[in-house]
C-alpha positions in Angstrom: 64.1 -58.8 176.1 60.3 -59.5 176.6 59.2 -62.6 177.1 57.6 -63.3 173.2 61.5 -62.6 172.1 62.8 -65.5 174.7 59.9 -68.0 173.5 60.6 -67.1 169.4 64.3 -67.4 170.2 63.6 -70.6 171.9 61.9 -72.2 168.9 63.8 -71.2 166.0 66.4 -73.1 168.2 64.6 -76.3 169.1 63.9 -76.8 165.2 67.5 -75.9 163.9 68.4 -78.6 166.6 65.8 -81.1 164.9 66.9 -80.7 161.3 70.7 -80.6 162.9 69.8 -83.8 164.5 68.5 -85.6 161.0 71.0 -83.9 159.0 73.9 -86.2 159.2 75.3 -85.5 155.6 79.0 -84.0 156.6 80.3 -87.1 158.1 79.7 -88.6 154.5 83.0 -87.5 153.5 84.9 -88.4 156.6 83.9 -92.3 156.1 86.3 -94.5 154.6 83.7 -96.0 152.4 83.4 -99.4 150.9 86.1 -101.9 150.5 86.5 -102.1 146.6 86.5 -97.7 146.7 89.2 -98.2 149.2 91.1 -100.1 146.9 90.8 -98.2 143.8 91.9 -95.0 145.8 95.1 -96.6 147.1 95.5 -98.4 143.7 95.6 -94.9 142.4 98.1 -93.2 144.9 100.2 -95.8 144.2 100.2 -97.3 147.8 99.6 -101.4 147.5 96.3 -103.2 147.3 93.9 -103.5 150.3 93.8 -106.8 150.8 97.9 -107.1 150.5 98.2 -104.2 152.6 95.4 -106.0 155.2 97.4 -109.3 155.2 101.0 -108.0 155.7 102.5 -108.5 158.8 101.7 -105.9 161.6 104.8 -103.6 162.8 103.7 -103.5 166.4 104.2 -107.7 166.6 
C-alpha cells in the first residue's frame, strides 16, 4: 500500500471517529427517561406506580 493510501485511510478514519464521538444518539433508547414516562410505562404493564414501587420496603433489608 503506498504511502497516499495509509494517509487517506488514516483520515477517513480520524473524521468517522469525530462524528462517532458527537453522535451519541443510540444510547437515547437505553435511558430510562423521565420520572412521570417511567410511570406511565409501568402504569401500562400493569406493574405498580413509581413512587409506590420507590417507597416499598427493600428485599435485601
Amino acid at each position: 500500500m503506498g504511502e497516499i493510501n495509509k494517509q487517506k485511510i488514516a483520515a477517513i478514519v480520524a473524521i468517522i471517529s469525530i462524528i462517532d464521538e458527537h453522535n451519541k444518539t443510540q444510547d437515547i433508547g437505553r435511558q430510562k427517561g423521565e420520572a412521570w414516562s417511567q410511570d406511565h410505562r409501568r402504569m401500562n404493564m400493569g406493574l405498580q406506580s413509581l413512587m409506590k414501587n420507590r417507597s416499598s420496603r427493600s428485599p435485601w433489608r
